[in-house]
N, C-alpha and C positions, 0 to 999 in steps of 0.2 A: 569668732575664730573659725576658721575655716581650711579647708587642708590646703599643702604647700603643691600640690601637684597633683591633675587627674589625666589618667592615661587610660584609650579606651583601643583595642586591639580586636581586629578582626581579618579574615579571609577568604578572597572570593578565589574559587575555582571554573575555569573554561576550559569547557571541552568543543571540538569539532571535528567536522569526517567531510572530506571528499569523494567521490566515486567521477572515475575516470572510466574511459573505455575499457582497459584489461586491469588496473588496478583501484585499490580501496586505501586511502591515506587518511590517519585518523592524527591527532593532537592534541596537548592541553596544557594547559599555564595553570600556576596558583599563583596566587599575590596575597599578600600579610602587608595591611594596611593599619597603621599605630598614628593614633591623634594624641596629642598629647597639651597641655592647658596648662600653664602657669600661672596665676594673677599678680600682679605684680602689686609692690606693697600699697597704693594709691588703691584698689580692687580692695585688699583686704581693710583698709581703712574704711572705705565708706560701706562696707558690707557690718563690717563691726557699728560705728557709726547711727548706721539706719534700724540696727535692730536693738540700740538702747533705748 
């Protein structure tokens, strides 16, 4: 028996700068990145299955 669903959550931050002639440009992004995993019932059978 094993769980119905794993979800694993993470986020990456960028940052960056320019320098121009007379000015200084800077920026940045985050992104939240979610995996997430089902197995479908065929998974939980031979998982159950293999460890009796």
């Amino acid at each position: 028996m094993g769980p119905r669903e794993i979800e694993v959550k993470f986020g990456i931050k960028v940052t960056g700068t320019a320098n121009w002639l007379v000015a200084k440009a800077a920026t940045e992004g985050n992104f939240e990145i979610t995996l997430t995993w089902q197995p479908d019932s065929a998974d939980r059978k031979s998982d159950h299955s293999s460890a009796t």
